[in-house]
N, C-alpha and C positions, 0 to 999 in steps of 0.2 A: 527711221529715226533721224533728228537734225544729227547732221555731220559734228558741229558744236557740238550738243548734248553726247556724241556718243565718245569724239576725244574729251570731255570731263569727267566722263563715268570711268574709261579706262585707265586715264590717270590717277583715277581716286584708287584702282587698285593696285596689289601689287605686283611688281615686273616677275611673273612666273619665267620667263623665255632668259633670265638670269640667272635663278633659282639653280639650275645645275652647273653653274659655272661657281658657285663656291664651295668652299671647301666645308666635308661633312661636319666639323664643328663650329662652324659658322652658319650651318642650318640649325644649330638644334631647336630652334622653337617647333621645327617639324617631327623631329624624331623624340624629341624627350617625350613626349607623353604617353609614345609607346613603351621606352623604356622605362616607364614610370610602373607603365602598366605591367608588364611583366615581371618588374620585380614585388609588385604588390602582391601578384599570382602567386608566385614563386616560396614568396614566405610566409603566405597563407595556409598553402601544401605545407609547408614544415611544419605551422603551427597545426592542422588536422595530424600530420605524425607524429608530433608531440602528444600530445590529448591521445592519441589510441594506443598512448604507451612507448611511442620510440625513444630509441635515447638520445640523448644532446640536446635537451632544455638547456639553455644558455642565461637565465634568468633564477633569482632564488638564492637565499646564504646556505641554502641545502644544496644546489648543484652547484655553487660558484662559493666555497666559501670564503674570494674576495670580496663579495660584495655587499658587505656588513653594513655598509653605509648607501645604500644606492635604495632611489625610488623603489625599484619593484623587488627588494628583498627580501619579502611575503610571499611572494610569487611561487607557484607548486605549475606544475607540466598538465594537473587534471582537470584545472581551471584558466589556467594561464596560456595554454595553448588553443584550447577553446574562443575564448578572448581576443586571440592575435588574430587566429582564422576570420572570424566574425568579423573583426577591422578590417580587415585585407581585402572582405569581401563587397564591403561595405565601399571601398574605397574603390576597387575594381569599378565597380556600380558609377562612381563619381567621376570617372578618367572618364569612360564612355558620356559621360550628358556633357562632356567639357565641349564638344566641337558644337552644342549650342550655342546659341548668344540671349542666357532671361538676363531679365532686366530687377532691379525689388529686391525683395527677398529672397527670393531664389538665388539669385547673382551671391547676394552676401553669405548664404547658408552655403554653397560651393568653395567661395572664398573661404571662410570660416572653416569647413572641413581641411580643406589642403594646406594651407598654411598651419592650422593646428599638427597635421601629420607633421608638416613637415619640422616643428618645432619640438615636436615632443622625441622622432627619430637623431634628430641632432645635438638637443641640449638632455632632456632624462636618462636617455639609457648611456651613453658614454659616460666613462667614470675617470679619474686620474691617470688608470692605467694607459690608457691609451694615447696620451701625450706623453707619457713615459716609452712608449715603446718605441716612437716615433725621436725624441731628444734622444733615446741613449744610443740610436743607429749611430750617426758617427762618432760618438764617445769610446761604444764598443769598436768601432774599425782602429780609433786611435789606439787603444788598449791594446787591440791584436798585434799593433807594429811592434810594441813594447813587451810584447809577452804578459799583457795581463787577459786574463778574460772575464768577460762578467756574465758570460751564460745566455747572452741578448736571447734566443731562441725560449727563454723559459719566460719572456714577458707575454710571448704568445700561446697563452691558453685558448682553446676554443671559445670560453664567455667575452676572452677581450674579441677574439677576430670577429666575433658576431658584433661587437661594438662597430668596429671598421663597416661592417655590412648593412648596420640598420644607420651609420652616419651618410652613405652614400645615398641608400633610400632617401635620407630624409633629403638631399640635397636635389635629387631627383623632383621630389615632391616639391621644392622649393622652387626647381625650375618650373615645372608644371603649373604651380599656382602663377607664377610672376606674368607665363606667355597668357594664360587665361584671363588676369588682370587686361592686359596691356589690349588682348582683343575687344574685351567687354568693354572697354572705357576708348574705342576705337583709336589705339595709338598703335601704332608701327611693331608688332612683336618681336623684329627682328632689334632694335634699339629704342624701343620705348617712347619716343619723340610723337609729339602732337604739336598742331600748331602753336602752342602756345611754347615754344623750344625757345628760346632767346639767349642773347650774349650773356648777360647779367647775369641768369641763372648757373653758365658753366664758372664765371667766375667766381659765383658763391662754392662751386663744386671744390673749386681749386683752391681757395682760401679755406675750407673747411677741411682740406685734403691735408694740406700743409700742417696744419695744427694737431687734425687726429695724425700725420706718421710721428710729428717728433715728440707727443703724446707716448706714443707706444715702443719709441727707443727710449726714452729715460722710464719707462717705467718700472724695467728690469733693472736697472742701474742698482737698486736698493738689495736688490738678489747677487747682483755677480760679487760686488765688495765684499758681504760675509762669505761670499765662498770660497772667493780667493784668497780673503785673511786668513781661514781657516785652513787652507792648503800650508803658508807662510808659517802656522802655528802659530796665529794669534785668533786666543777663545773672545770673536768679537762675536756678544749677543749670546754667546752661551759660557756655560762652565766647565773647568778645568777637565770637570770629568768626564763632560759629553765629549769635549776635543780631543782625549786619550783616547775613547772608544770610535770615531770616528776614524786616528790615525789608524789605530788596531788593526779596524776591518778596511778598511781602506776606502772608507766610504770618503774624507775629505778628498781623494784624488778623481774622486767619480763627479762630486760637488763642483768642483774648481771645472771639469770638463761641461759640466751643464752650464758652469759662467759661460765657457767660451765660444760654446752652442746658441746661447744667447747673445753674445756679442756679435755673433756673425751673421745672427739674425736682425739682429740691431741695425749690422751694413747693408744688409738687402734689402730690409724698410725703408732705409735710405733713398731706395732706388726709385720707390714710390713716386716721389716728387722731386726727382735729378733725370737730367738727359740721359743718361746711362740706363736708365730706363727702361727706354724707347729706344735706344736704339745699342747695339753694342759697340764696345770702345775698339778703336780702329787694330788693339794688339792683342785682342782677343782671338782664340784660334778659329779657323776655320769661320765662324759666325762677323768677324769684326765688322764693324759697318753697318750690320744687316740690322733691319726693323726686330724687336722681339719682339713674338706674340702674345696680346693680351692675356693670354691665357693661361701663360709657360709663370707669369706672375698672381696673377686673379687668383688660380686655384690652390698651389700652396698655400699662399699666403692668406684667403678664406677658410682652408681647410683647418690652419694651424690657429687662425682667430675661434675658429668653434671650443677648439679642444681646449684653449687656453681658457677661455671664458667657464667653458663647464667647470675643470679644473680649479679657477678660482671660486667661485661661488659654492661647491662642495668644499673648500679647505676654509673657506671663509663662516660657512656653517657650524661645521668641525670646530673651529678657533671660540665662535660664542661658544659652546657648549661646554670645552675643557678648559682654556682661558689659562694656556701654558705660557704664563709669562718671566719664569726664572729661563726660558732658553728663548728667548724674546727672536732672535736673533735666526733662529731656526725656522721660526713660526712667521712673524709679522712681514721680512719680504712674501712672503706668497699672496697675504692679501692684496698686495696691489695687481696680482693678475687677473681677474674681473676688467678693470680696469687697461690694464694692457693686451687683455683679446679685445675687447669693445673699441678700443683707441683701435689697433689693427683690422678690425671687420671696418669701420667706417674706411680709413685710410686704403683700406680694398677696393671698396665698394666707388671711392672718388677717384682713385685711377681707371677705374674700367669705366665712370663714365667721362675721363678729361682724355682718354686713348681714345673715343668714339669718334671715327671720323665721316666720311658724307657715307649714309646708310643706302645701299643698291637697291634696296628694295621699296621703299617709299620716296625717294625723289625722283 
């Protein structure tokens, strides 16, 4: 072989003799699709032990009678585990033709599958509960100091922690399809980059970044004021006698602690697009100075844009349907959460590609 031709061919691939020099969550385009794969195995067996009768179908207002309002509320264990299996297996099937490369239709009908998984495990089956279980953690820790308790351990039923379960899946499935994407369309798996990467484009990244974070801090804003009023004992948005029944139970001191939950989330969105960011402030403990890891930010703050989004869009549902407008004030801040997970998923999604710096593996 010309000496030319063979250093172009080996730079066109990528630097394996690196590959073990990063750190394991910095590989995962290598590992996710086994992890993909196993947990598709995983809960396919559950689904065959559902279906022959086992107990803990997590699905159904018969096993879950939370779940009066959720997609698969029809759902029975005789047909429904059947179902899951037969996806699972079907999907198994998909992770293995992934280390192909078709091109056509083929390409799109893989696409199409894993992406579909992966949409359906993150946005259908999670329900409200599970951004509740996740906000009232440190409300209930505040609570404890104070001697209140709110029972935090009863928000987790087995149908929610199965939410948590099939949310990872699907994010699995998310990763999976993206690395698959990026191979088929010959770009860099490890950060997406094809020759066509240019300045312009990260600027677009960071101008569009800027707008979805401060998007998704004012969009709570509409949420914390009635909460807070109503702590204060002023009925803003509701009536006198929602706001006696709230003091009662003491549901306004739980209200007021989800403002401040979301306030604090408000500051860490911040962080999005501020030097503090990237790197920690010099009087921070132990970390001061040091770079943070993409990741220590990406996945909360991905994780909390899923649930918020579901969240809104089932309350937003809910609100056509009963159209409870004498407690305006209860009801109409939560529509804007759709809104403020979507503002937060992009404003994610533009920090983890404005943090991407020179990739080891394709240059």
């Amino acid at each position: 072989m010309n000496p030319a031709n063979e250093k172009n061919v080996s730079s066109a691939l990528p630097d394996q003799s690196e590959t073990p020099t990063l750190h394991w969550w910095k590989r995962w385009p290598e590992w996710v699709p086994y992890a993909t794969f196993i947990w598709t195995i995983t809960y396919g067996a559950l689904g065959l032990y559902w279906w022959a009768g086992g107990p803990g179908f997590p699905l159904g207002s018969v096993n879950d009678p939370g779940a009066a309002h959720s997609l698969f509320r029809q759902a029975a264990a005789a047909n429904g585990g059947l179902f899951i299996a037969c996806l699972c297996l079907l999907g198994a099937g998909t992770i293995l033709l992934l280390n192909r490369k078709p091109r056509g239709i083929t390409r799109a009908i893989m696409l199409l599958y894993a992406w579909s998984a992966a949409i359906v495990l993150c946005f259908a089956i999670p329900d409200p509960r599970a951004l509740m279980g996740m906000a009232y953690a440190p409300v209930s820790l505040i609570g404890a100091l104070f001697g209140q308790s709110l029972n935090y351990l009863d928000f987790f039923t087995w149908p929610v922690v199965n939410q948590y379960i099939c949310l990872i899946g699907g994010l699995l499935w998310a990763a999976t399809a993206l690395t698959y994407q990026r191979h088929t369309r010959d770009a860099c798996r490890y950060c997406g980059r094809i020759k066509g990467h240019t300045l312009r484009r990260m600027n677009a990244v960071a101008r569009l970044g800027r707008w979805a974070t401060y998007a998704a801090i004012l969009a709570p804003l509409y949420y914390d004021i009635t909460r807070i009023a109503w702590l204060f004992g002023i009925p803003f948005g509701i009536t006198n006698e929602m706001l006696y029944s709230l003091q009662a139970s003491g549901a306004d001191w739980a209200g007021a602690g989800l403002a401040l939950v979301s306030v604090g989330g408000a500051f860490l969105t911040h962080g999005l697009i501020k030097p503090w960011g990237e790197s920690f402030p010099r009087w921070f403990p132990i970390l001061g100075g040091q770079r943070v890891p993409p990741a220590l930010a990406v996945l909360p703050a991905g994780f909390v844009a899923i649930l918020l989004t579901v969240t809104g869009i089932q309350v937003t549902l809910e609100f056509t349907m009963s159209g409870d407008f004498q407690n305006w004030g209860g009801t109409t801040p939560l529509l804007l959460m759709p809104i403020w997970g979507i503002a937060l998923g992009v404003a994610t999604i533009c920090y983890y590609y404005r943090r991407q710096g020179k990739c080891r593996q394709c240059t």
